[in-house]
NUKOL-907124 format. One record per residue: residue number from 1; residue in three letters; x, y, z of N, C-alpha, C in turn. Coordinates in steps of 0.02 Angstrom, whole numbers, plus 32768, in hexadecimal, padded with zeros to 4 digits. Last residue first. Layout:
BEGIN
<site><num>NUM</num><residuo>ALA</residuo><n_x>X</n_x><n_y>Y</n_y><n_z>Z</n_z><ca_x>X</ca_x><ca_y>Y</ca_y><ca_z>Z</ca_z><c_x>X</c_x><c_y>Y</c_y><c_z>Z</c_z></site>
...
END
This chain:
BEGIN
<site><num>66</num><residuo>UNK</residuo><n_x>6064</n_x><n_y>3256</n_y><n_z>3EBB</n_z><ca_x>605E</ca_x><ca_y>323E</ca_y><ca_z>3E73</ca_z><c_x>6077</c_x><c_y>3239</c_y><c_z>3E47</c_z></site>
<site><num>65</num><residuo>UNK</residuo><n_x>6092</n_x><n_y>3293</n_y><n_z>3F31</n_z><ca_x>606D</ca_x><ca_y>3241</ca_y><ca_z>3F2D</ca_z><c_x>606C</c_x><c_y>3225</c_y><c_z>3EE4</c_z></site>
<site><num>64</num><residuo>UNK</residuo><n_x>606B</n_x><n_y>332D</n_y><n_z>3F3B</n_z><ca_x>60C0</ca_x><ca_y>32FF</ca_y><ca_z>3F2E</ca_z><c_x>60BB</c_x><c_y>32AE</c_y><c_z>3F28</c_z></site>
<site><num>63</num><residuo>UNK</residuo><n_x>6009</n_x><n_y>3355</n_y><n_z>3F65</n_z><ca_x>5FEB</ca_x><ca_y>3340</ca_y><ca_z>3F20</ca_z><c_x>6040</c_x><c_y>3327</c_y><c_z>3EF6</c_z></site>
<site><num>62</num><residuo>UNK</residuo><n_x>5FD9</n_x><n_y>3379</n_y><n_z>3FD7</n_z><ca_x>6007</ca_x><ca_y>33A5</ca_y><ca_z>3FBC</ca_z><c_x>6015</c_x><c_y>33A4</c_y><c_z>3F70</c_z></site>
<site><num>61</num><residuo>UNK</residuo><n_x>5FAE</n_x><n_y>330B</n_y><n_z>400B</n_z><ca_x>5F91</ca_x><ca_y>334C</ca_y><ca_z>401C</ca_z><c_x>5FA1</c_x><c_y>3381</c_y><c_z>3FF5</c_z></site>
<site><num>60</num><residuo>UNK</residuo><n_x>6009</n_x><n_y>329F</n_y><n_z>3FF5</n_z><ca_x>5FB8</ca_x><ca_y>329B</ca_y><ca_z>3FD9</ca_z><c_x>5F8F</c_x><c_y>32E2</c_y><c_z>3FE2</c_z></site>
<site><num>59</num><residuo>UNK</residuo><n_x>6070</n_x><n_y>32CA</n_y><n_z>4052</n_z><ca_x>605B</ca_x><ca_y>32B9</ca_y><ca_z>4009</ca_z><c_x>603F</c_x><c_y>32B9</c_y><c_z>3FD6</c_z></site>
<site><num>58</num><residuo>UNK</residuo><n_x>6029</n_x><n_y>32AD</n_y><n_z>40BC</n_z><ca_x>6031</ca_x><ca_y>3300</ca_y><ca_z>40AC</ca_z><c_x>604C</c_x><c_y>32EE</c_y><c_z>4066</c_z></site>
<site><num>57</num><residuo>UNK</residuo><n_x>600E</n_x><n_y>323D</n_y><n_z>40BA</n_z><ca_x>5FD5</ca_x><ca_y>324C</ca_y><ca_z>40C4</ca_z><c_x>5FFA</c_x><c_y>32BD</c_y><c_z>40A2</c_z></site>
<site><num>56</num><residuo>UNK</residuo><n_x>6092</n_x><n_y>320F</n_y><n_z>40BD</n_z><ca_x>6064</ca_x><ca_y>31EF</ca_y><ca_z>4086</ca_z><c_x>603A</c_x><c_y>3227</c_y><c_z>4084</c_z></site>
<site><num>55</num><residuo>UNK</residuo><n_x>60C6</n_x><n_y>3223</n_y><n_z>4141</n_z><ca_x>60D3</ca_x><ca_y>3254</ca_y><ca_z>4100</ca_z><c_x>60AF</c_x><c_y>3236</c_y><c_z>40C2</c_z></site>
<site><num>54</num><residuo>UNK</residuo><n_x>606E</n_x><n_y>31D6</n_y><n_z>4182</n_z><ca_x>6060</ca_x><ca_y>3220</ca_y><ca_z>4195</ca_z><c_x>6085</c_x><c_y>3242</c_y><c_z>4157</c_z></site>
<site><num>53</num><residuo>UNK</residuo><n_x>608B</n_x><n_y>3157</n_y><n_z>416E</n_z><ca_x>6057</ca_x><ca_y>317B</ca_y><ca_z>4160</ca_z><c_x>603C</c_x><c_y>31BA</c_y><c_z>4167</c_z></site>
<site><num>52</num><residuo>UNK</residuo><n_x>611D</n_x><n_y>3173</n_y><n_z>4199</n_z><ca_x>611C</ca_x><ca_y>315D</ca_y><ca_z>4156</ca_z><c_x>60CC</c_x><c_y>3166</c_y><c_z>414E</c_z></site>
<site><num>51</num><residuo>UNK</residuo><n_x>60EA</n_x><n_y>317E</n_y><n_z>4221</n_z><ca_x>611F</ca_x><ca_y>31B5</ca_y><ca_z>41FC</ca_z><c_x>6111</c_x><c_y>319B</c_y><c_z>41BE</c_z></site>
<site><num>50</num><residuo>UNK</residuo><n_x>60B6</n_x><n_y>30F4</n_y><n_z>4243</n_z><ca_x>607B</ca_x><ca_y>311D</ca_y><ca_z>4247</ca_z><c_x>60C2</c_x><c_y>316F</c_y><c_z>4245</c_z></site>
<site><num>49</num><residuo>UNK</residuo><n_x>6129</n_x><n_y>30A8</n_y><n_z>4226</n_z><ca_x>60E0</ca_x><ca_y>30B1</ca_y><ca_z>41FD</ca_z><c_x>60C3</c_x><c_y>30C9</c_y><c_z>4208</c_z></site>
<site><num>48</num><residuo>UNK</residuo><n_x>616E</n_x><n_y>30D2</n_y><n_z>4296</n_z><ca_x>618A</ca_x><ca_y>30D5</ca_y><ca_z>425A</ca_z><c_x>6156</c_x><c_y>30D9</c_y><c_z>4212</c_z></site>
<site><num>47</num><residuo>UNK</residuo><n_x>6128</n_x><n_y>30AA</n_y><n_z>430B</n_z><ca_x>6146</ca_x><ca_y>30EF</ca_y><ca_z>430B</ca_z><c_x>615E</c_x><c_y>30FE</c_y><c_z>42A4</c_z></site>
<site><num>46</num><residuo>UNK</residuo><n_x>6130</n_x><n_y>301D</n_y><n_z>42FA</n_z><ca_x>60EB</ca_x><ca_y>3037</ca_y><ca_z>42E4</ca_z><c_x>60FE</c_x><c_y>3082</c_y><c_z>42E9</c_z></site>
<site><num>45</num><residuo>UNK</residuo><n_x>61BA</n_x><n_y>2FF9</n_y><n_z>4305</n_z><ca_x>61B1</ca_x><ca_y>2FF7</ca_y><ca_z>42BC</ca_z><c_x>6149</c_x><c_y>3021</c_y><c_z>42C3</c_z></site>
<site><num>44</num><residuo>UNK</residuo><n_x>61CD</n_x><n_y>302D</n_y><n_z>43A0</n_z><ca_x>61F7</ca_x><ca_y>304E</ca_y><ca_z>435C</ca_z><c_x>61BB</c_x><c_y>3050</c_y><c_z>430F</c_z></site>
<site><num>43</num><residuo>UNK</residuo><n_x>617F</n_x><n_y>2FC9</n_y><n_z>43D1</n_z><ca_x>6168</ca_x><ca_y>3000</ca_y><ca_z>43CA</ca_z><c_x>6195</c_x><c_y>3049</c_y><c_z>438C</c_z></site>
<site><num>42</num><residuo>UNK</residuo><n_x>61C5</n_x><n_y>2F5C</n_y><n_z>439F</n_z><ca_x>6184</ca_x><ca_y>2F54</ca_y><ca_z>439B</ca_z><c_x>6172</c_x><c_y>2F9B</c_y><c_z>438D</c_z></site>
<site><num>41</num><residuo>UNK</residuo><n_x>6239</n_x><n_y>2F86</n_y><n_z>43E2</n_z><ca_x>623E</ca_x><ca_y>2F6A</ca_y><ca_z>438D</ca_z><c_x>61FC</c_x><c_y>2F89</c_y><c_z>4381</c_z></site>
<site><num>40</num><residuo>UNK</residuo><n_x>6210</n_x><n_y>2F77</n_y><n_z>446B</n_z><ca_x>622D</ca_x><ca_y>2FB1</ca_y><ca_z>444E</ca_z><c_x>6227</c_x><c_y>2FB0</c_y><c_z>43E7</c_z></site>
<site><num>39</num><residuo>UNK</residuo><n_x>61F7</n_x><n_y>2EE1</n_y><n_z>4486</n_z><ca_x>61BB</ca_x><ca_y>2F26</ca_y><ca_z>4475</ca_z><c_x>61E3</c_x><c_y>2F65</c_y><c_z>446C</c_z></site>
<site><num>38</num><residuo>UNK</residuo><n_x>626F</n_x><n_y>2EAF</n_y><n_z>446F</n_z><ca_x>6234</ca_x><ca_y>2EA8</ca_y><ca_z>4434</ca_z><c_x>61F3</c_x><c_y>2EDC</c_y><c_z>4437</c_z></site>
<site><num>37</num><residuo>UNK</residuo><n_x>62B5</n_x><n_y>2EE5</n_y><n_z>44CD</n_z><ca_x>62CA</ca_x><ca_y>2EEA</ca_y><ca_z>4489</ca_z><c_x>629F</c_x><c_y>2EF7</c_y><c_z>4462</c_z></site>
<site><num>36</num><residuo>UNK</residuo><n_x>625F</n_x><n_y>2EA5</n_y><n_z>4536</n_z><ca_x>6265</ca_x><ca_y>2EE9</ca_y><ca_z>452D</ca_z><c_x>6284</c_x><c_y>2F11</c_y><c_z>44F1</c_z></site>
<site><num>35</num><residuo>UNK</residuo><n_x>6283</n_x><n_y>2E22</n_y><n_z>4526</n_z><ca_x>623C</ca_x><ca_y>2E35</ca_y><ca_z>4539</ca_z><c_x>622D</c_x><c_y>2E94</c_y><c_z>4520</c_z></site>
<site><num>34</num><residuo>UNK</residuo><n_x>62FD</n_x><n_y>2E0B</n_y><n_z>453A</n_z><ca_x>62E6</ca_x><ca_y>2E07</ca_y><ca_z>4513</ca_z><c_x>62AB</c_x><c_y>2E27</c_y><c_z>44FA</c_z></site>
<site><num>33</num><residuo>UNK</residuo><n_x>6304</n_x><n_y>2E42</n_y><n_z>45D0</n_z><ca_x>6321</ca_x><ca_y>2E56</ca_y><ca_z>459C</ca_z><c_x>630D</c_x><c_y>2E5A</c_y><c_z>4548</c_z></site>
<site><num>32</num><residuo>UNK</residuo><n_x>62B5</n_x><n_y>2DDD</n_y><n_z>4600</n_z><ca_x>62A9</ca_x><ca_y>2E19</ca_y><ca_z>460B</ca_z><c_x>62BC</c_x><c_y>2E45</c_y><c_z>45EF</c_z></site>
<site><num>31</num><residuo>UNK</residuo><n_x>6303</n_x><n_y>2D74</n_y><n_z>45E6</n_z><ca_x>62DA</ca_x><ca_y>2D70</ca_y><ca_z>45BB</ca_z><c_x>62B9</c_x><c_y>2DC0</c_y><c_z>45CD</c_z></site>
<site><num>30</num><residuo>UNK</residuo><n_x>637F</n_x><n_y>2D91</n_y><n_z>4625</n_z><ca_x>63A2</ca_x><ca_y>2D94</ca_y><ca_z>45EF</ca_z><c_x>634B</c_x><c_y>2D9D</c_y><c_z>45C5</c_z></site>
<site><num>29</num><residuo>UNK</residuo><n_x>6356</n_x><n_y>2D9A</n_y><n_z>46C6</n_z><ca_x>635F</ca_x><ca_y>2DD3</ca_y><ca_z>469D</ca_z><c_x>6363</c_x><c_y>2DD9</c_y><c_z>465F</c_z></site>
<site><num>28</num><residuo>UNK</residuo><n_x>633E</n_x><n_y>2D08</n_y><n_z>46B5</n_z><ca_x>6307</ca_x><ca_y>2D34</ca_y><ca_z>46B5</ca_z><c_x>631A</c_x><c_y>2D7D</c_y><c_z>469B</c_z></site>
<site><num>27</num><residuo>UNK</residuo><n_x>63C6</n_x><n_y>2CE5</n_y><n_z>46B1</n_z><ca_x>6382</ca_x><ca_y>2CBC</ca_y><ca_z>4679</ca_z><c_x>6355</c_x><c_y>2CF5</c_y><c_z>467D</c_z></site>
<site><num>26</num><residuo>UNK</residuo><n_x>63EE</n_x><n_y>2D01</n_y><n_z>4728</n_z><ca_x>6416</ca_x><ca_y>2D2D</ca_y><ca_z>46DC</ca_z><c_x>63BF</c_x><c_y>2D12</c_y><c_z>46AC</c_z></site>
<site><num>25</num><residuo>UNK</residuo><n_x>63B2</n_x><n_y>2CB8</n_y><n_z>4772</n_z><ca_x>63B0</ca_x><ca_y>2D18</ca_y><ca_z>4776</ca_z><c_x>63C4</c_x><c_y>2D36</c_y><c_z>4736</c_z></site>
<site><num>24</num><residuo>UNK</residuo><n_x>63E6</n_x><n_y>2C49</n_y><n_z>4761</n_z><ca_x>6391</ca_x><ca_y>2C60</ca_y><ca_z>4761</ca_z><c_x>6384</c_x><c_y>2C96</c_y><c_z>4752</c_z></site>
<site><num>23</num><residuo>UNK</residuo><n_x>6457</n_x><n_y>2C64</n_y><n_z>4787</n_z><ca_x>644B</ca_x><ca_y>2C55</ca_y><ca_z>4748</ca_z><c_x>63F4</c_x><c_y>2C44</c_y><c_z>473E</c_z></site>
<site><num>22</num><residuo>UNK</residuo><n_x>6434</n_x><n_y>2C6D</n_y><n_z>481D</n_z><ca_x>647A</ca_x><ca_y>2CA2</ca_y><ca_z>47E3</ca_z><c_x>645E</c_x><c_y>2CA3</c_y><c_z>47A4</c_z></site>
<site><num>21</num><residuo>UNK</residuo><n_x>641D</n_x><n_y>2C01</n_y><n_z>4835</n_z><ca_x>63F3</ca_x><ca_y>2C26</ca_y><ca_z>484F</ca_z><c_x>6417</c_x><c_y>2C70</c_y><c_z>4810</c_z></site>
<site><num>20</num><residuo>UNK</residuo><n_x>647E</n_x><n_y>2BAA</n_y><n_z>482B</n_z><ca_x>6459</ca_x><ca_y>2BA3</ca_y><ca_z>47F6</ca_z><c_x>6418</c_x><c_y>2BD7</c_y><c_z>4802</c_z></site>
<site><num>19</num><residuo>UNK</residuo><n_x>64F8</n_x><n_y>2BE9</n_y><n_z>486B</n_z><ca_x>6501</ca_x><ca_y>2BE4</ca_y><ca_z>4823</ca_z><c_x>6499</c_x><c_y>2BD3</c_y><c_z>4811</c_z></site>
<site><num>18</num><residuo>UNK</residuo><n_x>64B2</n_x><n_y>2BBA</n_y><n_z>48EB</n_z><ca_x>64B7</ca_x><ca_y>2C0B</ca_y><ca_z>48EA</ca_z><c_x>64C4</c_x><c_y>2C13</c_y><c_z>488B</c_z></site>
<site><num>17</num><residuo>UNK</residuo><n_x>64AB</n_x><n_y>2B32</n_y><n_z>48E9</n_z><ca_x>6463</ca_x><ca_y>2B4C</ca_y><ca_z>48EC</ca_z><c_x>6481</c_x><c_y>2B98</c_y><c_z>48D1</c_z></site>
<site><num>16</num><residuo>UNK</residuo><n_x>6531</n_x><n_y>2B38</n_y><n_z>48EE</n_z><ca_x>650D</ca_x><ca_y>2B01</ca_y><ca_z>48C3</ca_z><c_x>64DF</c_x><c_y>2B27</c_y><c_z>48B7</c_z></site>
<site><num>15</num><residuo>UNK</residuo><n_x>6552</n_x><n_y>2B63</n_y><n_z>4973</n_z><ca_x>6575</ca_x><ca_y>2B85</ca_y><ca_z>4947</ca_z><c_x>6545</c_x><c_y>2B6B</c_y><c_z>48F8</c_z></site>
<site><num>14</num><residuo>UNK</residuo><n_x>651E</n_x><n_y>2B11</n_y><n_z>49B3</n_z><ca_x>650A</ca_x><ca_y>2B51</ca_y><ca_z>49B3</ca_z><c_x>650E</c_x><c_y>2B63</c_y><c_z>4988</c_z></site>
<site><num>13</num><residuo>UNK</residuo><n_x>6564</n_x><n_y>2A8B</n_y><n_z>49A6</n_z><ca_x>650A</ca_x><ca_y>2A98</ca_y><ca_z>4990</ca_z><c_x>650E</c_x><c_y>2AD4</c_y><c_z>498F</c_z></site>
<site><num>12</num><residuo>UNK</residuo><n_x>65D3</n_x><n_y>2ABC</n_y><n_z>49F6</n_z><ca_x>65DD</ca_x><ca_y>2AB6</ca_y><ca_z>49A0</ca_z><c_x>6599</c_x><c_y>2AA6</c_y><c_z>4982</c_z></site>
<site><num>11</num><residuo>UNK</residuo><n_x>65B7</n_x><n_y>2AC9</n_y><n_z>4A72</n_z><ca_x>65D4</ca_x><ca_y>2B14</ca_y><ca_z>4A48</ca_z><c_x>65D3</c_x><c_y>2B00</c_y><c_z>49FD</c_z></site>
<site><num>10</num><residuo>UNK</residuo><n_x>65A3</n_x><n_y>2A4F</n_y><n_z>4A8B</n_z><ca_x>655A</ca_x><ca_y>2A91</ca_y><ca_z>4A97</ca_z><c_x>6576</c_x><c_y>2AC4</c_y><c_z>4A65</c_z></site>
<site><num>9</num><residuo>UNK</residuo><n_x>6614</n_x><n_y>2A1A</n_y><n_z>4A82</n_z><ca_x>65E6</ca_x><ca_y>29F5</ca_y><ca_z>4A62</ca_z><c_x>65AB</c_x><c_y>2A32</c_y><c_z>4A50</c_z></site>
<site><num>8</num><residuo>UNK</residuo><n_x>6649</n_x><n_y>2A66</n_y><n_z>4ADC</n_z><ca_x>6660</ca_x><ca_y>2A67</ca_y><ca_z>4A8E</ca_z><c_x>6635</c_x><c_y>2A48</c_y><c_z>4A5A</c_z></site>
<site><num>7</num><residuo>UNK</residuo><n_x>660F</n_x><n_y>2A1E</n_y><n_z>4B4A</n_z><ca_x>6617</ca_x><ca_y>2A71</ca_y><ca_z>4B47</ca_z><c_x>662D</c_x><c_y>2A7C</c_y><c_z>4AFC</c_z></site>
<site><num>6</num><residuo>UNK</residuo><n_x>662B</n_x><n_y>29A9</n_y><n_z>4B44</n_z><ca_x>65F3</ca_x><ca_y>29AD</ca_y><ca_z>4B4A</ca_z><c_x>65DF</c_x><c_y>2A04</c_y><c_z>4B3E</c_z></site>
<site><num>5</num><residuo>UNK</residuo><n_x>66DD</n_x><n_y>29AE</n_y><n_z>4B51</n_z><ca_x>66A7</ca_x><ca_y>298E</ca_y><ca_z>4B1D</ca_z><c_x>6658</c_x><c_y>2993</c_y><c_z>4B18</c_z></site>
<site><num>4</num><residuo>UNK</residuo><n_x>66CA</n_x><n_y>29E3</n_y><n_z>4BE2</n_z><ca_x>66E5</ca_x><ca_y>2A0D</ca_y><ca_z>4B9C</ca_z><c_x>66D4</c_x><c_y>29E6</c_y><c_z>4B58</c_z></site>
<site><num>3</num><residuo>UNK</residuo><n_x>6688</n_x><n_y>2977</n_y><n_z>4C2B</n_z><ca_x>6670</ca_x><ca_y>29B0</ca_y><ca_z>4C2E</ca_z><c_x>6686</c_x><c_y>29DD</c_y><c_z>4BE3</c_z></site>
<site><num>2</num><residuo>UNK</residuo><n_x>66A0</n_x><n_y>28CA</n_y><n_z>4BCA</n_z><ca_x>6695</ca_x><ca_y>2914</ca_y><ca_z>4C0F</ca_z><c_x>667C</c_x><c_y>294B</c_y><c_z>4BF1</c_z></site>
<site><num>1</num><residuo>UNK</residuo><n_x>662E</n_x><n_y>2854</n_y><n_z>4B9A</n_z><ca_x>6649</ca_x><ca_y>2894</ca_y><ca_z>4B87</ca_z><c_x>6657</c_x><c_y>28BC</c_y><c_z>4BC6</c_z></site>
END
């Protein structure tokens, strides 16, 4: 191999490693992503039951429950 074959050879592993270094990055952001959806949900839906027991409870206070 000369020199410009041995130089293209380097530039096209690079380029190889740089895509899969890329797509590591997306993988991680995409589950970091994920990751954060689900504790938002998470925390949404216990925000949501502990309102739905708070008007139960004035409900039950008020004597609108029955």
């Amino acid at each position: 191999m000369d020199n410009s074959q041995s130089a293209s050879y380097r530039a096209g592993e690079a380029k190889g490693q740089a895509q899969e270094k890329g797509s590591q990055l997306m993988d991680k952001a995409s589950s970091a992503a994920q990751s954060a959806k689900e504790s938002v949900q998470e925390a949404g839906q216990q925000l949501q039951a502990k309102a739905q027991g708070a008007v139960d409870a004035v409900k039950d206070a008020t004597g609108l429950n029955k």
